[in-house]
VODRENZA-973273 format. One record per residue (C-alpha): chain; residue number from 0; residue in three letters; x, y, z. Coordinates in steps of 0.02 Angstrom, whole numbers. Example, Ala and Ser with C-alpha at 12.3 -4.5 7.8 and 13.67 -1.06 7.14 Angstrom:
2
  chaine  num  residu      xx      yy      zz
       A    0     ALA     615    -225     390
       A    1     SER     684     -53     357
END
This chain:
198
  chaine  num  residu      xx      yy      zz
       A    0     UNK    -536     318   -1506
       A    1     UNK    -366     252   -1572
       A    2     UNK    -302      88   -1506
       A    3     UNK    -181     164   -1398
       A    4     UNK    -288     268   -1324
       A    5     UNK    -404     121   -1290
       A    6     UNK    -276       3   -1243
       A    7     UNK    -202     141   -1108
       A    8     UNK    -385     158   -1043
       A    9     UNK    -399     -15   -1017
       A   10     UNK    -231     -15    -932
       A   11     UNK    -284     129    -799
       A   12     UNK    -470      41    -784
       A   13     UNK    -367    -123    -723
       A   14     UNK    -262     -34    -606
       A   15     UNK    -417      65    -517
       A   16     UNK    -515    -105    -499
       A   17     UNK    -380    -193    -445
       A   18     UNK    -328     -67    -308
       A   19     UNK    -501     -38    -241
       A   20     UNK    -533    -219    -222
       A   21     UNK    -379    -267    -129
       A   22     UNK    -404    -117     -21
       A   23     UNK    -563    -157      24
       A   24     UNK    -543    -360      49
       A   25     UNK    -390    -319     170
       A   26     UNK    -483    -191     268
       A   27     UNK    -639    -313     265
       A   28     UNK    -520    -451     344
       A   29     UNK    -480    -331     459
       A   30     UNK    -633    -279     504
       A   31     UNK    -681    -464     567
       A   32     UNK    -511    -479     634
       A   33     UNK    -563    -353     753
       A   34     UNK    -711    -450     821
       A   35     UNK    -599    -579     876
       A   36     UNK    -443    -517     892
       A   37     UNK    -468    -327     969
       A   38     UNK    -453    -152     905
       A   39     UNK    -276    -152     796
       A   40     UNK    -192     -53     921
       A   41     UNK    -175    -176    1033
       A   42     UNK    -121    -305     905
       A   43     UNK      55    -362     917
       A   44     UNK     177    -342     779
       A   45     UNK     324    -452     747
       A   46     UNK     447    -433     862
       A   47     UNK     580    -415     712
       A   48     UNK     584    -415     537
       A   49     UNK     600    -594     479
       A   50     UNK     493    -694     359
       A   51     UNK     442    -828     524
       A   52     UNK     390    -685     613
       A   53     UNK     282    -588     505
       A   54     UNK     191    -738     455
       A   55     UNK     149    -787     633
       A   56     UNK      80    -618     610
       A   57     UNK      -8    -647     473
       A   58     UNK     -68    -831     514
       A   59     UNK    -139    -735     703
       A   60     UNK    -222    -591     626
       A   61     UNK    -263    -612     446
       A   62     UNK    -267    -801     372
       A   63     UNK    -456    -823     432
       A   64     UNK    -515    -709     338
       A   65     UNK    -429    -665     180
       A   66     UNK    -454    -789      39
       A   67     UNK    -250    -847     -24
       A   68     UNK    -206    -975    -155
       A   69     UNK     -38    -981     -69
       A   70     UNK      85    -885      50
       A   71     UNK     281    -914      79
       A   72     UNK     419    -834     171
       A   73     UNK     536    -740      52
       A   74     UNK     695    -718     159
       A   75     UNK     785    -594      15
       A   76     UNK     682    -453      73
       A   77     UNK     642    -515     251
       A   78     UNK     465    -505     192
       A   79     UNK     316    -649     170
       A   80     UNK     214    -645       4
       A   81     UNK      22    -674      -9
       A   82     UNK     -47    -722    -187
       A   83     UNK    -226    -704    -232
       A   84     UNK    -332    -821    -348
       A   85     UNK    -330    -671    -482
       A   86     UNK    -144    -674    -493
       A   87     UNK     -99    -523    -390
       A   88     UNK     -10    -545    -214
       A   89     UNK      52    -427     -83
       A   90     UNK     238    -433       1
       A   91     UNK     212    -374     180
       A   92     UNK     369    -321     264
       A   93     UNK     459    -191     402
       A   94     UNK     365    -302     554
       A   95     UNK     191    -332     468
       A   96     UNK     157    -141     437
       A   97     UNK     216     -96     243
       A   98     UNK     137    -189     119
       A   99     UNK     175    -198     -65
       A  100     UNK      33    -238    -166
       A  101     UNK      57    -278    -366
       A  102     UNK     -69    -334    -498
       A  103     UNK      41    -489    -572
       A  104     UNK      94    -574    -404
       A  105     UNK     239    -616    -517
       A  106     UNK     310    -460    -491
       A  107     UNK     327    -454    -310
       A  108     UNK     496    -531    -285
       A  109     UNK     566    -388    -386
       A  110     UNK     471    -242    -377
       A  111     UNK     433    -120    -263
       A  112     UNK     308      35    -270
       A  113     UNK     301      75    -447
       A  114     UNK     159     171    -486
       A  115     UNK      94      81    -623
       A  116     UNK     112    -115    -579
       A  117     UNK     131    -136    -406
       A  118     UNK      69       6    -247
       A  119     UNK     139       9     -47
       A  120     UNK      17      18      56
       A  121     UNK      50      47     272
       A  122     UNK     -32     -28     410
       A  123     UNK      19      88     561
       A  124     UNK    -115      80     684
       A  125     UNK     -22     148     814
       A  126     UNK      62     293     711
       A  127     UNK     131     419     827
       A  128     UNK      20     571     863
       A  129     UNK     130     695     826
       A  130     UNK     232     741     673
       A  131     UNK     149     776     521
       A  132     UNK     -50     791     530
       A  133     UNK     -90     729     367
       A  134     UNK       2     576     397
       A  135     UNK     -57     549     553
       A  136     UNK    -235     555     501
       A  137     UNK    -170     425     358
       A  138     UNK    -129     307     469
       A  139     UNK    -152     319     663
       A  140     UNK    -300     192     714
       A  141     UNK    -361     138     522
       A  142     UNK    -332      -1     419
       A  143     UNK    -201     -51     283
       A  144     UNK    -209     138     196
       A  145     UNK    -102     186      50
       A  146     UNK      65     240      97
       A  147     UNK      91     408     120
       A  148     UNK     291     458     164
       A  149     UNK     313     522     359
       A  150     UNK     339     708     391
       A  151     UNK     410     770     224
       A  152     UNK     417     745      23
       A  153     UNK     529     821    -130
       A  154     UNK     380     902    -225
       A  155     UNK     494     996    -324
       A  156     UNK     667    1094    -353
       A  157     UNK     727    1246    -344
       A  158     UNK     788    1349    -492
       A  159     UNK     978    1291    -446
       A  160     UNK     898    1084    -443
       A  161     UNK     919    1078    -251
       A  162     UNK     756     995    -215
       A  163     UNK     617    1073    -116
       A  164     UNK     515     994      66
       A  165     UNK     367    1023      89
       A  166     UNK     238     938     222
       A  167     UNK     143     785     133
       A  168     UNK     -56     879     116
       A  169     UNK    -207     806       4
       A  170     UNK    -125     952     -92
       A  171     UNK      30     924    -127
       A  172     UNK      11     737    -133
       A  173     UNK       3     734    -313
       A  174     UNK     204     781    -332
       A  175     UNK     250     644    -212
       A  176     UNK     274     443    -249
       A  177     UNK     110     407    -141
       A  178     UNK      15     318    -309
       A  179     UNK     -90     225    -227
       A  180     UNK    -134     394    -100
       A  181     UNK    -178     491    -268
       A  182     UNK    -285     360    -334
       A  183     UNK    -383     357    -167
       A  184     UNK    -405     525    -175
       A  185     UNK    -468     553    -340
       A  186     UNK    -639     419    -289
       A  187     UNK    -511     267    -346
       A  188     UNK    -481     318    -519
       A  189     UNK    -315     389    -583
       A  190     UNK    -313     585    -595
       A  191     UNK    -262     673    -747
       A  192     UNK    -111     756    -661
       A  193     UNK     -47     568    -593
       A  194     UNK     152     555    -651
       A  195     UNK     165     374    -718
       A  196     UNK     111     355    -904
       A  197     UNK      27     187    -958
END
């Protein structure tokens, strides 16, 4: 193999570990959040979107058990950031329920779902039953899942570049920005049809 071809190996392998251990720490936490606290969709979400309010959240549901080096309100994008003892971090905003997870906690103050560096995740519990079924299923009574948009996605355009809605499917999910969706999907390992080079 060349050393580009290694190095972008190594790049992918970094981003699959990463993402399938922060999924599976957060849904852990909430897994013995549940003993104490209830099923999730009777939890209460902040009332608004402010940094106080979704760390109340956090400190309620979450602080037990999920292992931080350090946490702070971030009032530029109303969120409050998380950082982990291997550097990454995750910016939860909109009430408590989207979540931006990214590899170099660094990053979080200034990016948002990239593909490649940092991944949105949603924690909807108490998604609506109607609308579209693949979303639904995503979300309605699980844990922090990746983020999958709500009832349609551009997957495409037409021949005169208008572009083209389709419902999100396990499909079709491959020509949306769901990353972190098509890297669940393919056993947590980046498909050979995923859109971001590394």
């Amino acid at each position: 193999m060349t050393m580009p071809t290694l190095i972008q190996k190594h790049r992918k392998s970094v981003v699959e570990t990463s993402l399938k251990k922060f999924y599976t720490t957060v849904n852990q936490a909430i897994n013995l959040s549940i003993v104490e606290n209830g099923e999730t969709k009777y939890w209460k979400f902040p009332p608004a979107n402010t940094p106080a309010d979704i760390e109340q959240f956090y400190d309620k549901y979450f602080k037990k058990y999920i292992k931080a080096v350090k946490t702070e309100q971030y009032s530029a994008n109303n969120a409050f950031v998380v950082y982990f003892s291997d550097g990454s971090g995750v910016k939860i905003r909109s009430t408590g329920q989207d979540w931006y997870y990214c590899l170099k906690g660094k990053d979080l103050k200034k990016a948002w779902s990239t593909g490649k560096n940092c991944f949105l995740f949603g924690f909807y519990p108490n998604y609506p039953s109607y609308g579209n079924p693949y979303t639904v299923k995503n979300f309605r009574n699980k844990g922090v899942e990746p983020y999958i948009s709500g009832s349609k996605a551009t997957v495409g355009k037409d021949e005169d570049g208008n572009p083209i809605m389709e419902y999100v499917t396990e499909e079709n999910i491959h020509k949306t920005t769901s990353y972190a969706k098509m890297i669940q999907l393919n056993g947590w390992r980046i498909p050979e049809n995923y859109p971001i080079k590394f």
